[in-house]
N, C-alpha and C positions, 0 to 999 in steps of 0.2 A: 504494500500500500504506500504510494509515497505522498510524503508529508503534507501538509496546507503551506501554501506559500503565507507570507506575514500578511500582504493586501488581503486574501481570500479569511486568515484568518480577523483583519480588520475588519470588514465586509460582513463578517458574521454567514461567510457561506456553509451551507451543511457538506461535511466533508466525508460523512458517512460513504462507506462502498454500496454505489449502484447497485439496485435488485429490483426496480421496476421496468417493463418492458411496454411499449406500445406498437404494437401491431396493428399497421395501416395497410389496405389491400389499394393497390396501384391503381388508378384508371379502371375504378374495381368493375361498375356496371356493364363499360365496354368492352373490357377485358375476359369479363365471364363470359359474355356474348361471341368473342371469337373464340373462346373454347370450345364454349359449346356447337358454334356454326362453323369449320374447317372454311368454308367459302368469303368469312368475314375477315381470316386474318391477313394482316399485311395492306390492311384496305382504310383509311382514313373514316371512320365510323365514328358516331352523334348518335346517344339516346337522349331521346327527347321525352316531355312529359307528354304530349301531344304529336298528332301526327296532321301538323300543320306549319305552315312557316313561318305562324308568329310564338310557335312554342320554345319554351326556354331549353335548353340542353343541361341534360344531370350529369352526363359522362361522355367523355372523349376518349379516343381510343390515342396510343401513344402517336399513331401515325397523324390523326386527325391535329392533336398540338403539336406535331412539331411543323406543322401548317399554319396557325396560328389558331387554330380553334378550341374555343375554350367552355369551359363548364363554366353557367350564365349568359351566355351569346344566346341569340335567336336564333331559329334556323335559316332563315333568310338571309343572316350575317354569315355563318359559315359557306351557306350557297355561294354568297361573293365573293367569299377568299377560295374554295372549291367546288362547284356546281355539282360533279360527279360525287360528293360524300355520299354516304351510305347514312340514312335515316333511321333509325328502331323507336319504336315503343316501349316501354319499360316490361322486365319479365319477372315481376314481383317473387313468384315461386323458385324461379332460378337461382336470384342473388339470394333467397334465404337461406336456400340448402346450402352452397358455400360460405354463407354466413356459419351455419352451423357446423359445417365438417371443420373451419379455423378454430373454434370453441373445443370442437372435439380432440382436436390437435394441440391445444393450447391445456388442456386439461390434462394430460398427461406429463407436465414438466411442472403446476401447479393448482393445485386444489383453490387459491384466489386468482381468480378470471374474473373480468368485468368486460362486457360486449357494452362500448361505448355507442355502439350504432349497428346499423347493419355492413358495415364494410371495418369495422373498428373496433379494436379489445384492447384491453392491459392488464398483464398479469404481474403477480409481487412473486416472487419468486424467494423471497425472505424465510430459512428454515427449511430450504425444502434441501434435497440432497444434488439435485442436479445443479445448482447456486455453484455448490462446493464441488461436484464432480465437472461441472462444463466451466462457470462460469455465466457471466447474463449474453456475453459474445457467442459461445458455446449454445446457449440456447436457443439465441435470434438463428442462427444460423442452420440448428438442428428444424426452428420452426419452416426456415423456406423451404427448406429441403423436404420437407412432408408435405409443405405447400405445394411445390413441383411434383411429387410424387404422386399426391392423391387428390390434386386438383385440377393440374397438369401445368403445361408449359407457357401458356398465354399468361396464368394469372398469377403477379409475384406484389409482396409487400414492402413497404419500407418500416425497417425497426429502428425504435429508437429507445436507449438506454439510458435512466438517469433514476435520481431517489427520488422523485413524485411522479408521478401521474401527468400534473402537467408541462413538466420539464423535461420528460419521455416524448412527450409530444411536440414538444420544438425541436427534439434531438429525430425525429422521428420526419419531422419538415424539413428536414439540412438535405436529404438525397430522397425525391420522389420517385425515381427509378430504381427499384429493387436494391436500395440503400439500408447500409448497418450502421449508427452514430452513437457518438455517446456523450453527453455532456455532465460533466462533476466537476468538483472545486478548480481541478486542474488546466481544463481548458472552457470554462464558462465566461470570463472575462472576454476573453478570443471569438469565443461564437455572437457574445451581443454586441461585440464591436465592427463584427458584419452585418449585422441586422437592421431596418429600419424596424420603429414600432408598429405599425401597421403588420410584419410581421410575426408579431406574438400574439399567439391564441387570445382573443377576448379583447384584443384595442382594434379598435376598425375605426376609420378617418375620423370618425367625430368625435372618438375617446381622445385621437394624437391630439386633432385640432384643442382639445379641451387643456392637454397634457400642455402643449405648447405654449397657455397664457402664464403658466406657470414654471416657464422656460424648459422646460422639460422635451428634446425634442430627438433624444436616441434612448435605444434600452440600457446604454450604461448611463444617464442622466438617470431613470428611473430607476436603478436600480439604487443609486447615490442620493435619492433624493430625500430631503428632509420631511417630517410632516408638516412643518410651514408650508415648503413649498408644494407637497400637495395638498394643501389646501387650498393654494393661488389657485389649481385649477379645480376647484370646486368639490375636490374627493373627499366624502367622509372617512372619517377618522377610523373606528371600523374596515373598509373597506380599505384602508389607505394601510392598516397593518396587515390584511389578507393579500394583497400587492407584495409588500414587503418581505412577506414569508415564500410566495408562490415565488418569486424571482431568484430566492437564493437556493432554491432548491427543496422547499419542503413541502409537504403536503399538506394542503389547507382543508380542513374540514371531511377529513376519508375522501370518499371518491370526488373528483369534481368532473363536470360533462363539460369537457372542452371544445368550446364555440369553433364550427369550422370557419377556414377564412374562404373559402369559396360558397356559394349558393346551397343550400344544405338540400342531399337528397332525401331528408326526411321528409323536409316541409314540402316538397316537389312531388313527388309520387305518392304521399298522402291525398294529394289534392289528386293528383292525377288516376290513382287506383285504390279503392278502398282495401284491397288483398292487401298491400303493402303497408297502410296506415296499422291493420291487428296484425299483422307481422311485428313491426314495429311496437306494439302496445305492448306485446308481450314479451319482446327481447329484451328489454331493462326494466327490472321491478322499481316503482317507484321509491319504495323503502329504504333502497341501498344506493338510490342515484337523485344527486342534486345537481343543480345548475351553478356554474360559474356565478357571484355576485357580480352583477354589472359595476363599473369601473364608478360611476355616477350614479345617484339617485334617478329614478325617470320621470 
């Protein structure tokens, strides 16, 4: 284990050894789609909630973004950057059953899983034996590889490695393409000094702009920042120490449900399919799953 640097230990970051895991499935809805259809892969593909051209897109296929098409665009928007895209509808039954065989694969390395979503889990891995027998690298690793095995080839994750939940999750944002990160005392400093806030799970432009009257205007300003000054930008004080704690790596309040930065496929295919809305109902008990505090009062 090597040691805290003097800053990390000024900083008050948790220096505790990684043992949470988040497991994010790739371009998951488009992805499972050319699994499952051998004739879609390699082909710039858009699931949409609608099969019209002013319907919003939930998933892009890797080929489709490196075109520039993205989850949130219309499909009229993608037509103009590629006319030939490949359109679908959502296949609610499909993404559940691999929702579930990652849970089922994810249970076997720990007994605490948490299915953030239907495309997204995290497990603690704290006590168990494969911690000590792999490691959490050891295990990100053993996960794709069952991933690949028994899911197949089209559909891969990005893991991310850190002590909470939500700091698994920005380590877990560093590589969207079947990426393995890991962020701890030792290279945390480093990764928010690439980062803008926008960013970090749960600040979306109106939180930065909000961050900003209070000079606050990178994730290492926030991380530095006083309770004065977040009060400049309007944060209560409460909320202003559940910031404080989530950024240095600790877990605030057990699970928290961390806000996507792209268009959420929940709230999309809800609307779009009721299959998917009790799919959804029933994959996170409410009892063990809370929401992010918003940054701000509303």
């Amino acid at each position: 284990m090597i040691p805290p640097s003097p800053e990390a230990v000024e900083l008050g970051l948790n220096t505790a050894e990684p043992a949470t895991l988040v497991i994010d499935l790739n371009c998951a809805f488009a992805s499972i789609e050319q699994q499952h259809d051998p004739a879609l892969r390699g082909r710039p593909l858009a699931i949409a909630a609608y099969a019209t051209d002013a319907a919003t897109i939930v998933s892009s296929s890797r080929e489709a973004r490196d075109l520039g098409i993205k989850t949130g665009m219309r499909v009229f928007e993608a037509k103009a950057i590629f006319p030939a895209i490949v359109v679908r509808e959502p296949n609610p039954p499909l993404y559940r059953s691999v929702s579930d065989r990652l849970m089922e694969i994810l249970e076997r390395h720990s007994p605490d899983i948490l299915r953030m979503s239907i495309d997204e889990a995290s497990m603690d891995l704290a006590g168990t034996p494969d911690l000590e027998k792999l490691g959490p690298e050891g295990v990100g690793l053993a996960v794709k590889r069952a991933i690949l095995e028994e899911v197949g080839e089209c559909v891969t994750a990005s893991v991310g490695i850190s002590t909470s939940i939500w700091m698994a999750k920005q380590a877990s944002n560093l590589d969207k393409r079947d990426g393995l990160q890991r962020i701890d005392h030792t290279n945390l400093l480093g990764v928010f000094g690439r980062l803008r806030l926008t960013d970090l799970s749960g600040i979306a432009e109106a939180s930065a702009r909000r961050l900003a009257r209070g000079g606050i205007t990178t994730p290492l300003q926030f991380l530095r920042a006083t309770p004065p000054r977040l009060r400049l930008a309007g944060m209560h004080a409460e909320v202003a120490r559940g910031w404080s704690m989530r950024l240095r790596g600790f877990e605030v309040g057990g699970f928290e449900g961390v806000k996507r930065k792209s268009y959420s496929h929940s709230h999309v295919l809800a609307r779009a399919t009721a299959s998917l809305s009790r799919a959804r109902s029933t994959s996170t008990s409410p009892s063990t799953t809370t929401r992010s505090p918003p940054a701000w009062p509303r």
